[in-house]
C-alpha positions, 0 to 999 in steps of 0.5 A, spaced: 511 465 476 508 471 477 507 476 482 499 474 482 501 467 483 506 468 488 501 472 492 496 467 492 500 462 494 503 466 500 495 467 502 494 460 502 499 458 506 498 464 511 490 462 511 492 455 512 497 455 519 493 462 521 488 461 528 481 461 524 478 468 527 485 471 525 484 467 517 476 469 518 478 476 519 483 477 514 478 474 508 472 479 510 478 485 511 480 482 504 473 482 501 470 489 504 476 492 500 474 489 494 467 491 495 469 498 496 474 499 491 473 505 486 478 505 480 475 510 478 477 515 483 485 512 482 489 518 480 491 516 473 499 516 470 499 524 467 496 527 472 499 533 476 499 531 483 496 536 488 501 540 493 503 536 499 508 536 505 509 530 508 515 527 513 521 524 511 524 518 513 527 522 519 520 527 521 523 532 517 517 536 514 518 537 506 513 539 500 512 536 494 514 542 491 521 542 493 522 535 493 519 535 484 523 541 482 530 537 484 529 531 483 525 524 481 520 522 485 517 515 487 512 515 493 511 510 498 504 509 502 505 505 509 500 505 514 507 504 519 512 499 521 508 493 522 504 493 516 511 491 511 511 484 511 518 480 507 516 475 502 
């Protein structure tokens, strides 16, 4: 199976047991971020990155700099805990 099948199949089966405001309410949320959604303004694969400075996983402040001039880098976006989801 692939990741998109997988996907699917996991949102069908939250949109089935889900109480109808909540099932109505993820499909619109689903649909304003399609309807929305600009691949032109993606950041492409090659392209710098522009200095930042974030906090870590302990609320320490760091900068890109820093953080690219000794090591790889994979970055992870969350909007907080409650939005990681295990499948």
């Amino acid at each position: 199976m692939s990741l998109t099948t997988d996907l699917q199949d996991l949102n069908k089966k939250n949109h089935a047991s889900a109480p109808k405001e909540v099932a109505e309410l993820v499909t619109n949320t689903i649909k304003d971020f399609v309807a929305g959604f600009k691949p032109s303004g993606a950041t492409l694969p090659g392209t710098k990155f522009p200095v930042f400075e974030l906090s870590d996983a302990t609320g320490k402040i760091v900068s890109s700099v820093d953080i690219f001039a000794t090591s790889p880098v994979l970055l992870t976006f969350y909007r907080g805990g409650w939005c990681r989801t295990a499948i």
